[in-house]
C-alpha positions in Angstrom: 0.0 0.0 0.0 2.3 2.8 0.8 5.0 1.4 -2.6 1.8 2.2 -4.1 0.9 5.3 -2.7 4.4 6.8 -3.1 4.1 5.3 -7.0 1.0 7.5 -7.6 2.6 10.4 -6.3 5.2 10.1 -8.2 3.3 9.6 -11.2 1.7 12.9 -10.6 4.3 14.7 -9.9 6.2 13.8 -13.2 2.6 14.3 -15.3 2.1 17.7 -13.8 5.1 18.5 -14.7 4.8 17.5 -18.4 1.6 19.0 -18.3 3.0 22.8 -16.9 5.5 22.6 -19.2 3.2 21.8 -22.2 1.1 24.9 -20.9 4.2 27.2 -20.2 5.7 26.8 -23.8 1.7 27.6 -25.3 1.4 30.5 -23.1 0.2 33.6 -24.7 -3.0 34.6 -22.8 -4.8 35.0 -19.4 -6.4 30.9 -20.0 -3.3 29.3 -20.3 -1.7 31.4 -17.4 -4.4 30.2 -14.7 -3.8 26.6 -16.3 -0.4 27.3 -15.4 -1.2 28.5 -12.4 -3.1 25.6 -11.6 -0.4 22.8 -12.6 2.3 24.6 -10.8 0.1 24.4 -7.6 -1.3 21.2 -8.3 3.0 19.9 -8.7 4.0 21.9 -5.2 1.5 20.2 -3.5 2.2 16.8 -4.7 6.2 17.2 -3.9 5.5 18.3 -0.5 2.6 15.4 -0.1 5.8 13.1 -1.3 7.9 14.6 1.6 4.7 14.0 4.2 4.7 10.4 3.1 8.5 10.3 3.9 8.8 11.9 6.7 9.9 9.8 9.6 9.5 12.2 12.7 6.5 15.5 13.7 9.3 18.4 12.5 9.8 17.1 9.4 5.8 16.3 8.7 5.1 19.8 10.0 7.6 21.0 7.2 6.6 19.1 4.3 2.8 20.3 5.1 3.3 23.6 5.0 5.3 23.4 1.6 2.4 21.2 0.3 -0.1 23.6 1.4 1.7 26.2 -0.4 0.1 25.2 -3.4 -3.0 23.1 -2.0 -4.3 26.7 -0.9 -4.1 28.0 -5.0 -5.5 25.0 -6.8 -8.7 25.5 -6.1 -8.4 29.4 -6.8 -6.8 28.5 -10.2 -9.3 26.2 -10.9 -12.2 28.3 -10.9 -10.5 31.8 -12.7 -9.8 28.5 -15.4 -13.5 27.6 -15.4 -14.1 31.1 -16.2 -12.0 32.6 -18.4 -12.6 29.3 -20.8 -16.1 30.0 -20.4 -16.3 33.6 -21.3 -16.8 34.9 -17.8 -15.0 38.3 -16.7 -14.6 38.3 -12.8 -13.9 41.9 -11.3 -10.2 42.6 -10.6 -11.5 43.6 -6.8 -13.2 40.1 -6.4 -9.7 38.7 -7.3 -7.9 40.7 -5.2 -9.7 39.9 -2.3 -9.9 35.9 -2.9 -6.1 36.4 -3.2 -5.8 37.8 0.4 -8.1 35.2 1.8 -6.4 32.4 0.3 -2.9 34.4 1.5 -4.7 34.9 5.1 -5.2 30.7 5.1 -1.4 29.9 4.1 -0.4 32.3 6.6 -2.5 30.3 9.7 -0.8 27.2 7.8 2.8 28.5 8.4 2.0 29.3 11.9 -0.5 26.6 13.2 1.9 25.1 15.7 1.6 28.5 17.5 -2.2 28.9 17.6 -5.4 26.7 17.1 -7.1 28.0 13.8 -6.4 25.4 11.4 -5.6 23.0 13.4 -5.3 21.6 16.8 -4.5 18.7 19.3 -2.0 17.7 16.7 0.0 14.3 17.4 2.3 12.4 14.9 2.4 8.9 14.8 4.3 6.1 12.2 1.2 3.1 11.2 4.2 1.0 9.6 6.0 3.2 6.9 3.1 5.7 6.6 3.0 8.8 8.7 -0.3 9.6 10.3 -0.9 13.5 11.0 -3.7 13.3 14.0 -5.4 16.5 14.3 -8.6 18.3 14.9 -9.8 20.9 12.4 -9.9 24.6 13.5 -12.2 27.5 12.4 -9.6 28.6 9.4 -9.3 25.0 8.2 -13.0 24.4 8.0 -13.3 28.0 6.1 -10.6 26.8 3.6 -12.1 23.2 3.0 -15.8 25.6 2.3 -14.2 27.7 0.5 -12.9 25.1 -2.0 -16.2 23.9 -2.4 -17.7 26.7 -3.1 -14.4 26.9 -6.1 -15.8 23.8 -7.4 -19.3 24.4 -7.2 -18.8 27.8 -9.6 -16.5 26.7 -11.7 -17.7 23.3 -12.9 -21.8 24.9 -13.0 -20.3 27.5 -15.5 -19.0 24.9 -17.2 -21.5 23.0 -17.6 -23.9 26.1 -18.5 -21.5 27.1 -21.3 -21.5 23.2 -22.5 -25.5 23.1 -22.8 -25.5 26.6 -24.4 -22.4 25.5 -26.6 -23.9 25.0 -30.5 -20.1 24.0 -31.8 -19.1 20.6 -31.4 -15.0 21.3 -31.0 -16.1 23.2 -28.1 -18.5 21.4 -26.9 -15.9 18.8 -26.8 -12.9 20.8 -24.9 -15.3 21.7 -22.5 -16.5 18.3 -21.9 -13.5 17.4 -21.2 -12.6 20.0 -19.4 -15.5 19.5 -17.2 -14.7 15.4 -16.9 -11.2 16.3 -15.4 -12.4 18.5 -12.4 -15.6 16.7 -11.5 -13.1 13.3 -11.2 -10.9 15.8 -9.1 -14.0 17.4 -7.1 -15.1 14.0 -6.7 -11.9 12.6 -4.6 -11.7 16.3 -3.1 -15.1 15.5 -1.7 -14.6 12.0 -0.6 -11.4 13.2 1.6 -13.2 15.7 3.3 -15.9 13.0 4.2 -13.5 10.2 4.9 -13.0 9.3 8.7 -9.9 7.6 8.0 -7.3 10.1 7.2 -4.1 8.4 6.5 -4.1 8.8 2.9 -4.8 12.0 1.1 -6.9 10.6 -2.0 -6.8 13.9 -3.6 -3.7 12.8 -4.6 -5.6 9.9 -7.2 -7.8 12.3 -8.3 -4.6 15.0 -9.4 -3.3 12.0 -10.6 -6.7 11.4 -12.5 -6.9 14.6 -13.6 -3.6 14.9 -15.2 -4.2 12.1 -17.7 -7.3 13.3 -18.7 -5.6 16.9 -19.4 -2.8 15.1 -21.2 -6.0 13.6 -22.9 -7.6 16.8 -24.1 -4.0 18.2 -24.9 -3.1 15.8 -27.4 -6.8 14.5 -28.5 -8.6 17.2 -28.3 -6.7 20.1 -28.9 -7.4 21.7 -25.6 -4.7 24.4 -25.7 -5.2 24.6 -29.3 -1.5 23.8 -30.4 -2.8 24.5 -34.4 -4.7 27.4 -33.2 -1.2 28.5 -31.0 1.0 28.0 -34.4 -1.7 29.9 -36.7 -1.7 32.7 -34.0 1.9 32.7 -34.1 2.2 33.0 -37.9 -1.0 35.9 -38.1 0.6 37.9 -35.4 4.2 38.0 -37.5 2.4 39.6 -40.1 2.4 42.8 -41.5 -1.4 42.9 -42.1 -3.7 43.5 -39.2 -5.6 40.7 -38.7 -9.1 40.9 -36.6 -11.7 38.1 -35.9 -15.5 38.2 -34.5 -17.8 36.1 -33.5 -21.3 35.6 -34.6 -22.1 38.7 -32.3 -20.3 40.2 -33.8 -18.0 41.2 -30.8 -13.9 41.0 -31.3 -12.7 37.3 -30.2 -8.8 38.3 -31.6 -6.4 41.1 -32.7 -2.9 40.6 -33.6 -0.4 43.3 -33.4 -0.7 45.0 -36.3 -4.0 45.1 -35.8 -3.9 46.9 -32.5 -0.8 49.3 -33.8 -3.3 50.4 -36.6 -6.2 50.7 -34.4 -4.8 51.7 -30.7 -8.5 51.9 -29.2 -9.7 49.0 -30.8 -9.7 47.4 -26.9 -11.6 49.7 -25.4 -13.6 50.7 -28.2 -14.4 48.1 -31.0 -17.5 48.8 -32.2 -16.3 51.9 -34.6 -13.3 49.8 -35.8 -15.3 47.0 -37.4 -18.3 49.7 -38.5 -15.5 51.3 -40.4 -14.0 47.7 -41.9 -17.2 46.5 -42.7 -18.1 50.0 -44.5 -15.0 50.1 -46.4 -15.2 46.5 -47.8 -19.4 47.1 -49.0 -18.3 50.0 -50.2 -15.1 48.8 -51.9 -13.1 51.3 -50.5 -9.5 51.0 -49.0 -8.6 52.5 -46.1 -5.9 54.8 -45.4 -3.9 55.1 -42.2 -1.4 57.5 -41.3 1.0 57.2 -45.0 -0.2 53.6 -45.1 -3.4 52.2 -47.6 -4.8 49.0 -46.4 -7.4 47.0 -48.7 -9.6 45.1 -46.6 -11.3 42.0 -46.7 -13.6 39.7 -45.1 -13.6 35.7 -44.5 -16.0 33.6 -42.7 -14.6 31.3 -40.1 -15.6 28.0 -40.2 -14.3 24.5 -38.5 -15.6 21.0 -39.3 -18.8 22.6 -41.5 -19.8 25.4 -38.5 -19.4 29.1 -38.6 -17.0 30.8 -35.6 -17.4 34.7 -37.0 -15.8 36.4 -39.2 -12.0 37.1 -40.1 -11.4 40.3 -41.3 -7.4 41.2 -42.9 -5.9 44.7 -43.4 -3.8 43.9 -46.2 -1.3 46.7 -46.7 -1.3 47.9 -50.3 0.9 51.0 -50.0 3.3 49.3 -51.9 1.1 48.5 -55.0 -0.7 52.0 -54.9 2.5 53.5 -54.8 3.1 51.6 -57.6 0.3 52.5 -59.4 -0.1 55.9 -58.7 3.6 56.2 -60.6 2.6 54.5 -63.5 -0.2 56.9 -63.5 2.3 59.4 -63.0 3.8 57.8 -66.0 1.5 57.6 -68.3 -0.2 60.8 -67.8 3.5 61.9 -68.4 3.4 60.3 -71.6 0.0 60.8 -72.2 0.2 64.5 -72.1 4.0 65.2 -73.4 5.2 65.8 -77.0 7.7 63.0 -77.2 10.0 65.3 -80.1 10.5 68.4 -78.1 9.5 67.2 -74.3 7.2 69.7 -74.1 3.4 69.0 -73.0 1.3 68.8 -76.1 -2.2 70.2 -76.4 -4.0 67.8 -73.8 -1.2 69.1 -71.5 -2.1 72.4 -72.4 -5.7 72.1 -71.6 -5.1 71.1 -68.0 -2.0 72.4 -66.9 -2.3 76.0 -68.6 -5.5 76.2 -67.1 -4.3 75.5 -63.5 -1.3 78.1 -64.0 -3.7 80.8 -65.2 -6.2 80.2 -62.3 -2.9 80.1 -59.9 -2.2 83.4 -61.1 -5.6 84.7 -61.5 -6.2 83.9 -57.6 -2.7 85.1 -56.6 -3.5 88.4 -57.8 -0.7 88.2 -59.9 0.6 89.2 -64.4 0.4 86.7 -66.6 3.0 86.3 -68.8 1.8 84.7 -72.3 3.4 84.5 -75.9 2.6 82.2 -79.0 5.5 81.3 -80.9 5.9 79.7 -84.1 8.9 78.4 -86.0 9.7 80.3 -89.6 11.0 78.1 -92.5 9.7 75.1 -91.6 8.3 73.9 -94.7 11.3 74.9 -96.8 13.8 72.9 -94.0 11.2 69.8 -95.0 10.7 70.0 -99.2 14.7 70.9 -99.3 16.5 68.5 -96.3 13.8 66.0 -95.4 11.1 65.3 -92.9 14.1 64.4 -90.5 15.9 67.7 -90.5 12.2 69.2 -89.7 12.0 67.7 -86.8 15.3 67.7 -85.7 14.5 71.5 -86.3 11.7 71.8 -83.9 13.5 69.8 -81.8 16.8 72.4 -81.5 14.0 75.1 -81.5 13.0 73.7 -78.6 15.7 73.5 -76.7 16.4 77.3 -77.4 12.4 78.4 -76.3 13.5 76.5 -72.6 16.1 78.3 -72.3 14.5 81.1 -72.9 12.3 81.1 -70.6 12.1 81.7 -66.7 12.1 79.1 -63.7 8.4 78.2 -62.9 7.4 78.9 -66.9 5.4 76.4 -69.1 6.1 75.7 -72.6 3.3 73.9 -74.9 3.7 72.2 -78.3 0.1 73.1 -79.4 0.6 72.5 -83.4 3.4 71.3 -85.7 5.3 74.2 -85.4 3.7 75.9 -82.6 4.4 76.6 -79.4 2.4 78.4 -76.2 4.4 79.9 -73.5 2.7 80.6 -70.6 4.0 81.8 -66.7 3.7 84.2 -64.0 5.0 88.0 -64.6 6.4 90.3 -62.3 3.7 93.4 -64.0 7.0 94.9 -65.8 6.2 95.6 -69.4 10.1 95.1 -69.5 9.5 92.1 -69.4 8.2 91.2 -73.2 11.7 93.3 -74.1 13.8 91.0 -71.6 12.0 87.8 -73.8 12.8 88.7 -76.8 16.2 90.1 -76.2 17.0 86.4 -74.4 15.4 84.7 -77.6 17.2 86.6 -80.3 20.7 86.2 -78.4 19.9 82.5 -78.3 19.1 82.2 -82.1 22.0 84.4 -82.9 24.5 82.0 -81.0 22.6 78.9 -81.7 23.2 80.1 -85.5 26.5 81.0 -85.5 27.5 77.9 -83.9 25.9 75.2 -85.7 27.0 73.2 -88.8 23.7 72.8 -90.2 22.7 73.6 -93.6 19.8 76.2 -92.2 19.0 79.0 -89.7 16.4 78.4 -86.4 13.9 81.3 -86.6 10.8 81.6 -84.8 8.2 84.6 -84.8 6.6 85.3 -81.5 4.2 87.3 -79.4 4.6 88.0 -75.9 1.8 89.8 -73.9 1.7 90.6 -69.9 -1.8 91.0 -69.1 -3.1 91.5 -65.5 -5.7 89.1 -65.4 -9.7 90.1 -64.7 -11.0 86.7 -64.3 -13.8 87.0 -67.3 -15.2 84.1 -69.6 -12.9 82.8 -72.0 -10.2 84.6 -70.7 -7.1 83.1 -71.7 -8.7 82.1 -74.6 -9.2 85.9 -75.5 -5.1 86.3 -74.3 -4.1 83.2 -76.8 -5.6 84.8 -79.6 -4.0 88.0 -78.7 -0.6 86.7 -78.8 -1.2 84.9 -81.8 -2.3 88.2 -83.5 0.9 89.5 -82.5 3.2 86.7 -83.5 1.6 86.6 -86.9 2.5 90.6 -87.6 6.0 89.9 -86.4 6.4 86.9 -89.1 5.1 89.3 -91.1 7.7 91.6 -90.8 10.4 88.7 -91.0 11.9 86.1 -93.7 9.6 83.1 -94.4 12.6 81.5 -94.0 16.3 82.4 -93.8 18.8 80.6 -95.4 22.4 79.9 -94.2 
């Protein structure tokens, strides 16, 4: 009997063990903390039982009790915040805190019973064989304890058992079966010790013993501390999108880090953050955060056929707007530039000189405008080739930038036309400052240049303090062009090296 005795304690010493250690490398939230709580209690308690059952004289009983009550006086406490917090069940923080001083207050009466009577009294220690009997009579803190534990019991397993009717899933249905199973067995021993009138064997010990296996049970059979769910957790919280899941209440079950970094309230005040997911994704809208664009999207969770919520993802798609937005860039470029001179074209014109005349028109600013058109065009083409035309326009081009200030437009608006457009400082110096850049250019450009033709251009500049009537700039464009076309007038249709 006691080989025996010290074989189950043994036994569930090394199982509790296994089973904390199981628990302590899965711990990532409040349930698997009071499981750890409970398995750490459950294992002092059976090491200092183990050092009852070998102690040979009253001194050293007295010592190993007091260790074994050390955790005897938590597993009950662990038990029931277990119950709970599997169950859904939020105790309040001073409930806890006063359960925690009571079940201190006990240990305390336990660490100094030999000087008082409130746990226990007319204590005598005797050997029957190789097993120590402790012969005592209970005081007014022990019965307390013992009540105290049932009381643990009584609330944790009903909860149970009420979340377990109420429970539609079946994988729940089964962990809390099991769950349930494992502390009744215990509850059940607990209850037949305090009832025994033989005490020289604590048979709470079978039922830890018990109790173990069956957790080991659930662990590895049932997935009780969700190992897959622990290693999908552990993947979702790595990533970069924010990842958010509901139940069929639609109340927040899970949020992984990203999650809360994008959402910083979303603990103590969800309901906005899913209004706003849940609007954006009817509404096919992404959502943008700080510099960051998210597209979100929504997944139902489902295991084994039945629906758990919903799983919504942030995916971050800065990158990819980014992206887009410069091939936009790109092609808006492209789609609104003369590819021979680099200037924009006549699209261009329509939305960017548009914008630069309202700029100025609001600023109260002059507007600076000219028309310019290239002379000898057609005779560069019938006498040296389509090529040399362009390559023409091209060089003209490069002399109109140069020609022009920082913060000016240039527009290619025909074959050999160009619109110039830009703020003005009001100076009617100004047109005279133009053209004596342009006709210093040309000069040079002339002089310099091997080819087998002159660059000429007639032009039209015009400073015009703007009024902000219909058709404005229209009524400018055709102004300058007026202008341009009496200065070709007055010039060579074309000049000839």
């Amino acid at each position: 009997m006691y080989y025996l005795a010290l074989a189950v304690q043994y036994i569930g010493i090394i199982g509790l063990f296994v089973e904390g250690w199981l628990v302590l490398k899965s711990w990532k939230d409040s349930l698997r903390a009071y499981l750890f709580f409970g398995c750490v209690a459950s294992l002092v308690n059976n090491l200092g039982y183990l050092l009852e059952m070998k102690a040979q004289n009253g001194e050293a009983y007295l010592t190993a009790l007091q260790l074994s009550y050390s955790g005897r006086v938590w597993i009950g406490f662990s038990l029931f915040l277990f119950a709970f917090e599997l169950c859904g069940i939020k105790i309040p923080r001073m409930i806890v805190r006063v359960l925690v001083l009571i079940q201190v207050g006990i240990y305390v009466t336990i660490l100094t019973l030999q000087y008082h009577s409130l746990y226990y009294y007319d204590t005598d220690f005797i050997l029957d064989g190789q097993l120590p009997v402790f012969v005592h009579k209970n005081g007014v803190v022990h019965s307390m304890f013992f009540l105290l534990q049932g009381i643990y019991i009584i609330l944790g397993i009903t909860a149970l058992i009420v979340s377990f009717v109420r429970e539609k899933k079946k994988a729940v249905e089964r962990r809390l079966f099991i769950v349930i199973l494992a502390m009744f067995i215990e509850s059940v021993f607990f209850l037949v010790q305090v009832f025994q009138p033989i005490k020289m064997y604590d048979l709470t010990m079978i039922g830890s013993m018990l109790g173990t296996i069956i957790m080991f049970v659930s662990i590895f059979k049932f997935n009780l501390l969700g190992t897959k769910d622990i290693a999908r957790d552990f993947m979702v919280d790595r990533l970069s999108e924010g990842v958010i899941a509901v139940d069929n209440d639609g109340e927040i079950q899970y949020f992984n880090e990203p999650a809360k970094e994008l959402y910083p309230r979303i603990e103590t005040n969800p309901g906005p953050v899913i209004e706003s997911v849940r609007d954006a994704i009817l509404h096919g809208r992404t959502i943008q955060i700080n510099d960051r664009i998210f597209t979100p999207e929504e997944n139902d969770l489902r295991y084994e056929g039945e629906s758990f919520g919903k799983l919504f993802v942030l995916i971050d798609a800065t990158e990819h707007y980014n992206r887009l937005k410069k091939q936009q860039k790109i092609l808006r470029r492209e789609l609104l530039t003369d590819p021979l001179t680099g200037f924009y074209n006549r699209k261009g014109m329509e939305y960017y000189a548009t914008r630069l005349y309202q700029e100025v028109l609001n600023g109260g600013k002059v507007l600076f405008l000219c028309i310019v058109d290239m002379n000898g065009l057609k005779y560069i083409n019938d006498n040296f080739g389509h090529e040399q035309g362009d390559r023409a326009i091209t060089e003209l081009s490069k002399i109109i930038r140069e020609a022009l200030k920082e913060g000016d437009m240039a527009f290619r608006i025909g074959g050999d036309e160009f619109l110039l457009i830009g703020a003005s400082n009001g100076s009617e110096h100004e047109k005279q400052d133009f053209a004596d850049r342009v006709e210093a250019l040309l000069k040079n450009y002339n002089a310099t240049s091997n080819l087998p033709y002159k660059i000429d251009m007639s032009y039209g500049p015009i400073i015009a303090r703007l009024k902000g009537d219909e058709n404005e700039l229209d009524s400018l464009i055709q102004l300058s062009d007026a202008k341009m076309y009496e200065m070709k007038r007055n010039r060579d249709a074309h000049l000839r090296k």
